[in-house]
C-alpha positions in Angstrom: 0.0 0.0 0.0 3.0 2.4 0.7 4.3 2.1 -2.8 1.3 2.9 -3.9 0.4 5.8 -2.4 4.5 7.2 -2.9 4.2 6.0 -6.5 4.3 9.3 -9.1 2.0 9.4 -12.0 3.3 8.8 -15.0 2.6 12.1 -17.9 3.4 10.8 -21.3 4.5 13.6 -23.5 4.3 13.7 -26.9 4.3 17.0 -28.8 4.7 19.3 -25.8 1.4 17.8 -24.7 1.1 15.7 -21.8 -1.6 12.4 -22.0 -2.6 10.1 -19.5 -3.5 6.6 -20.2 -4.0 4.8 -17.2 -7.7 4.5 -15.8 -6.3 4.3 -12.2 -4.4 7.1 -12.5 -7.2 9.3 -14.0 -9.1 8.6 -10.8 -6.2 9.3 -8.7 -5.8 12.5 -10.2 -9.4 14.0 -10.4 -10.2 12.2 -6.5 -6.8 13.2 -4.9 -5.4 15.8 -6.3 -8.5 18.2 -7.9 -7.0 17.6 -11.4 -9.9 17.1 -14.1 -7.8 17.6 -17.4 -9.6 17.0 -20.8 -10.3 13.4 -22.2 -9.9 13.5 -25.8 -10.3 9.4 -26.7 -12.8 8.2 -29.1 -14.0 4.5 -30.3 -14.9 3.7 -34.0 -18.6 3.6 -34.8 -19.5 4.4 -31.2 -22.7 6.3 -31.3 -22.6 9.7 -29.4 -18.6 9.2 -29.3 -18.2 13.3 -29.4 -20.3 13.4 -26.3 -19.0 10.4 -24.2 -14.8 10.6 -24.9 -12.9 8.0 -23.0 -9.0 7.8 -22.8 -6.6 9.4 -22.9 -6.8 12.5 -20.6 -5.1 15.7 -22.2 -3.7 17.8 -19.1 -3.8 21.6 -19.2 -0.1 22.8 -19.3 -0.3 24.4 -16.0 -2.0 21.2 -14.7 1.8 19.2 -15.5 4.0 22.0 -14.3 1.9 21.2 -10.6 2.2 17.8 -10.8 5.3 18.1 -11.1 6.7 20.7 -8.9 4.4 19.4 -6.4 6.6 16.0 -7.1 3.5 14.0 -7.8 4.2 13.0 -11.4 7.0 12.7 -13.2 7.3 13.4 -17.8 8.2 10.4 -20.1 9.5 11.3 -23.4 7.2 8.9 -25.2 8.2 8.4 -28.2 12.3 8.1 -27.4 10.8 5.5 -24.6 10.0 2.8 -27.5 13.4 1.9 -29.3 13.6 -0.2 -31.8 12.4 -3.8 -31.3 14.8 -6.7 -32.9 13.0 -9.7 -35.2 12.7 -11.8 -32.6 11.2 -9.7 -30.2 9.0 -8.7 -33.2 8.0 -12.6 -33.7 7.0 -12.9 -30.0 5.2 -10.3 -29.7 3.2 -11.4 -33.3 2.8 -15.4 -31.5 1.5 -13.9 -28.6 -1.3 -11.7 -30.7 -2.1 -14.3 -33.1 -2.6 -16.5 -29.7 -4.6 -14.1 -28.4 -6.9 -13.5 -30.9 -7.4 -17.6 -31.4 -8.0 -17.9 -27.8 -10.5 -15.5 -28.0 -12.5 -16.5 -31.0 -12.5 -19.9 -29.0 -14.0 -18.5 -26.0 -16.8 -16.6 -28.2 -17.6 -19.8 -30.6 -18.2 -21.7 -27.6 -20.4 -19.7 -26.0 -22.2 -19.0 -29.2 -22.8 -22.6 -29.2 -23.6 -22.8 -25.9 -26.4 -20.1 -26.3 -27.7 -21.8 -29.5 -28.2 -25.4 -27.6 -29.8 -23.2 -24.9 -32.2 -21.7 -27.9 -32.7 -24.4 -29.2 -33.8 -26.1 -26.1 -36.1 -23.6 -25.7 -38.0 -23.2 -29.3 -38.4 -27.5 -28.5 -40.4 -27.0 -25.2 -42.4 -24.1 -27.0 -43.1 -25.6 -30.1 -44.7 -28.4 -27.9 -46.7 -26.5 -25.9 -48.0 -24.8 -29.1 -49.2 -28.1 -30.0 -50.5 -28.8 -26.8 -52.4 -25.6 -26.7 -53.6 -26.2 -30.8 -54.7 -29.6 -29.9 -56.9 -28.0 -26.7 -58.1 -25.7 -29.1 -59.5 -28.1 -31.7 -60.7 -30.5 -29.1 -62.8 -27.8 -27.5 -64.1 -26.8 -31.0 -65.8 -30.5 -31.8 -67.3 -30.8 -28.4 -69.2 -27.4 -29.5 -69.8 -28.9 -32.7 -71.4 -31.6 -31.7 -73.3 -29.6 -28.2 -74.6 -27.3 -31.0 -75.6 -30.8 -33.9 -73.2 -29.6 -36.2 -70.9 -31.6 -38.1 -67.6 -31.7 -36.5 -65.4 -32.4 -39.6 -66.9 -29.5 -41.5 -65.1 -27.3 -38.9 -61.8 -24.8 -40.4 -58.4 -26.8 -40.8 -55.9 -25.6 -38.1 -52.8 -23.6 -39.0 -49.6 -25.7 -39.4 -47.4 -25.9 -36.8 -43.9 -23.9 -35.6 -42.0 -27.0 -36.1 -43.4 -26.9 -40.4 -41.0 -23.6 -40.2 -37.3 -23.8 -40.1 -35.8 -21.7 -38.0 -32.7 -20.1 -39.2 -31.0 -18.5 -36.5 -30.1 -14.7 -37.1 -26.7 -13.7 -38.5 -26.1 -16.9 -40.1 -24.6 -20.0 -38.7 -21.8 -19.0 -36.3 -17.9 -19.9 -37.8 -19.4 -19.3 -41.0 -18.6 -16.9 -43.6 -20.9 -14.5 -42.4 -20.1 -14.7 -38.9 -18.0 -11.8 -37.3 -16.3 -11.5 -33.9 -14.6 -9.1 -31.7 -11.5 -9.1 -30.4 -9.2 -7.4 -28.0 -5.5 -6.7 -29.1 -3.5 -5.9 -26.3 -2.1 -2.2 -26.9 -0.8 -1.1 -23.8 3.1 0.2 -24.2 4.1 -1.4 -20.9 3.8 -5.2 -22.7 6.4 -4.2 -25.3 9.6 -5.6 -24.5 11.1 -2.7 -26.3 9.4 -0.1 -23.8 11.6 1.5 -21.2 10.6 4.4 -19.6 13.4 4.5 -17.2 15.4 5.5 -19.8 13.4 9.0 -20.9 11.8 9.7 -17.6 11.9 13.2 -16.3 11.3 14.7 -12.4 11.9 18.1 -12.7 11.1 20.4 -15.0 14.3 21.7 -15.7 15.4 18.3 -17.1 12.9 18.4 -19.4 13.5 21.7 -20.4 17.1 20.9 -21.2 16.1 17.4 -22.6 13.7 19.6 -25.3 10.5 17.5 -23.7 9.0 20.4 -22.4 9.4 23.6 -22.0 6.0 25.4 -20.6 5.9 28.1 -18.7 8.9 30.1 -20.9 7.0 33.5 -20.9 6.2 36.0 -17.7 2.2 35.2 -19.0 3.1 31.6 -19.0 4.5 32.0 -15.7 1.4 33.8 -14.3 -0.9 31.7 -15.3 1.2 28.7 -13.6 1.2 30.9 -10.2 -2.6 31.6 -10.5 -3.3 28.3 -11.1 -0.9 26.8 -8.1 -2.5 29.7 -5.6 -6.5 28.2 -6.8 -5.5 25.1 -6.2 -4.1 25.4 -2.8 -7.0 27.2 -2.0 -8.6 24.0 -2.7 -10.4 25.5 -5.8 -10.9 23.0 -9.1 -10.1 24.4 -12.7 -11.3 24.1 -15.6 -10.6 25.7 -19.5 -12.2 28.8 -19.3 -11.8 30.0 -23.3 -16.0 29.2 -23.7 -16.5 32.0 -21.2 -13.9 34.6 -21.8 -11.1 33.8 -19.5 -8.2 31.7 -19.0 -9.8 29.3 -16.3 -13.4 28.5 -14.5 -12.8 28.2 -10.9 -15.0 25.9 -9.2 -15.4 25.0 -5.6 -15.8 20.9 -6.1 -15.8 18.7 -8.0 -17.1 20.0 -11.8 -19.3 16.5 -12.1 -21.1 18.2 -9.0 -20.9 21.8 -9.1 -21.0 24.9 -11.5 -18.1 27.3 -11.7 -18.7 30.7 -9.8 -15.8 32.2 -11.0 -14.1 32.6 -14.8 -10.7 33.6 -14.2 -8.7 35.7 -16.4 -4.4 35.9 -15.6 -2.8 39.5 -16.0 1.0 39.2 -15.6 1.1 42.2 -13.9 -1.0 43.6 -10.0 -1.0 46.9 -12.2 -1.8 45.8 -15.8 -3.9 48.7 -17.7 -7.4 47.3 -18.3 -10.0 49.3 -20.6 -13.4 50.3 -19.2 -14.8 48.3 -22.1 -13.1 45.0 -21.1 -14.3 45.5 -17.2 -18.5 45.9 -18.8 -17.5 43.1 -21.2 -16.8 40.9 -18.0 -19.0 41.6 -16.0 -22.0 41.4 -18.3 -20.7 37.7 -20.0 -20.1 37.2 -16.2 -23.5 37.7 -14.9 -25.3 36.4 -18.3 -23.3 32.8 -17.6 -24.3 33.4 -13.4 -20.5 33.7 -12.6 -18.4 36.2 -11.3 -15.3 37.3 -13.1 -11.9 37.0 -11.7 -9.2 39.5 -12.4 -6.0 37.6 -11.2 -2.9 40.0 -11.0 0.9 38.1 -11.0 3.6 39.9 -9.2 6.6 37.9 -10.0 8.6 40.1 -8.0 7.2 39.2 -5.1 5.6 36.0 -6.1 2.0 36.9 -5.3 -1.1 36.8 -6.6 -4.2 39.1 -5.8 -7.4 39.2 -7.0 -10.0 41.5 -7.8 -13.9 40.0 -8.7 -16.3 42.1 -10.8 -20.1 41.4 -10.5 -22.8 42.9 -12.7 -25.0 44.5 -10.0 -27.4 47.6 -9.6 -30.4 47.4 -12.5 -33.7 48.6 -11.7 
C-alpha cells in the first residue's frame, strides 16, 4: 500500500502535450489531487462518441507544471521511450497476438454454441406447448360442434405448426462466412519488451526543459498563469478551461461533475496591468449572463503573489 500511495504518475509527453492513459491514474488525479484535465479518446462507430470521450486525458499545461513541482508526477518522453524492437522480439510479440486472438474466438464460438443449444432447447419446449395448446383448441371446437348438432369435420383446418417452419438462427450459422467476432488486441506500451521508460523519464522540470520534452511556462504570461493556477489550487479550488467564457480558467469550488463554476478567471501578468473600461463591462455582463463572477487575477513575480479582484454585474432597476 506504501508504494502505492509514494508512486508518481506517469505524464506521457508527446508533442509538448502531456496524456494520461492509465484509468487508475485518471481517478487518482481528479479524487486526490483536484485535477480534471480534458479526455480527448474516441471509439470507432460508437454512437454519441463526441459526447461520451474516454481515454486518454489531455492535461492543461499548468495542470503538468503542478504535478510536477508538487513531485507528484513525473514526464516520459514517449516516443524516445519505445526503441527499436529486434526480429525476434518482433516474432514474440506477433505469436503472442495471433494466440490471443485464437483464444478469444475460441471462447466466443463456444459460448455462441452454448447459447444456440440453450435456444434451441427452448423453441423444442415451446413448439410443444403450441401443440399442446392447438390440440386444446380443436378439441374444445368438436365438443361445441357436436353440443350445437353440427358436423364436427366441417369445422376450419388448423394452422400448421412452428415445427413446419425452419428456424434459421439470425446472423447466419456461427464460424461461418458470415459470422464476425470481436476481439481485444492488447495495446498497452508497458507489454512491449522494447518499452523503457526508465530511460526517458523526467522529475523536474528543468530536465525536461534541457532534454527539449517540455518547455512550458517560458514566458512572464506563461509564468502567471502557472502561479494563478498553483494559488487556486491550494485554495482548494478546481479548474477548468475557461476559453467558452472569456477567460483563462473556470474556478470551481468541487468537483465539476457536482458543481458549476462561480468564478471565470482571467491571468494578468502584472498587480498593475492597464485594463479598458470596455473589457471591465464586457466581464461583468458575459459574467452575470453565464451566473458567474469574473476574476481579475494579477501576477507579481517580483514578489511571487497573486491578488485578485472579482467584478459582478450589479445595480439594474
Amino acid at each position: 500500500m506504501g508504494e502505492d500511495i509514494s508512486r508518481k504518475i506517469e505524464l506521457r509527453v508527446s508533442n509538448h502535450k502531456a496524456y494520461v492513459w492509465d484509468v487508475n491514474d485518471l481517478a487518482t488525479l481528479r479524487a486526490e489531487h483536484h485535477i480534471c484535465g480534458v479526455l480527448t479518446g474516441t471509439l470507432p462507430h460508437l454512437s454519441q462518441q463526441n459526447v461520451f470521450l474516454g481515454v486518454p486525458l489531455v492535461l492543461l499545461p499548468e495542470e503538468v507544471v503542478l504535478l510536477v513541482r508538487k513531485q507528484l508526477a513525473v514526464l516520459v518522453d514517449d516516443p524516445n521511450a519505445h526503441r527499436q524492437p529486434s526480429p525476434s522480439e518482433l516474432l514474440r510479440w506477433n505469436a503472442e497476438r495471433i494466440s490471443s486472438t485464437k483464444i478469444q474466438l475460441a471462447a466466443t464460438e463456444a459460448k455462441e454454441a452454448q447459447q444456440r443449444e440453450s435456444t434451441r432447447t427452448m423453441s423444442e419446449e415451446a413448439m410443444r406447448k403450441r401443440k399442446q395448446r392447438e390440440e386444446k383448441r380443436a378439441a374444445a371446437a368438436r365438443a361445441k360442434a357436436i353440443a350445437e348438432g353440427a358436423d364436427p369435420d366441417s369445422l376450419p383446418a388448423e394452422s400448421p405448426a412452428m415445427e413446419e417452419r425452419p428456424n434459421t438462427p439470425p446472423g447466419g450459422v456461427a464460424g461461418g462466412p458470415s459470422a464476425v467476432y470481436a476481439v481485444t488486441v492488447p495495446a498497452e506500451s508497458t507489454e512491449l519488451e522494447w518499452y523503457s521508460p526508465q530511460s526517458a523519464t523526467y522529475t523536474t522540470l528543468e530536465d525536461a526543459k534541457v532534454a527539449g520534452v517540455w518547455s512550458y511556462p517560458s514566458t512572464l504570461h506563461e509564468r502567471a498563469k502557472c502561479a494563478v493556477f498553483q494559488d487556486l489550487w491550494e485554495k482548494g479550488h478546481f479548474m477548468g478551461v475557461g476559453i467558452k467564457f472569456g477567460g483563462d480558467f473556470l474556478v470551481y469550488p468541487g468537483d465539476p461533475l457536482r458543481y458549476h463554476s462561480h468564478f471565470v478567471a482571467t491571468v494578468h501578468e502584472s498587480p498593475e496591468f492597464a485594463i479598458r473600461p470596455m473589457e471591465i463591462v464586457a466581464h461583468g455582463r458575459l459574467g452575470t449572463a453565464t451566473k458567474k463572477a469574473h476574476l481579475l487575477c494579477g501576477y507579481d513575480e517580483g514578489k511571487q503573489e497573486v491578488s485578485y479582484y472579482s467584478i459582478e454585474w450589479a445595480g439594474f432597476g
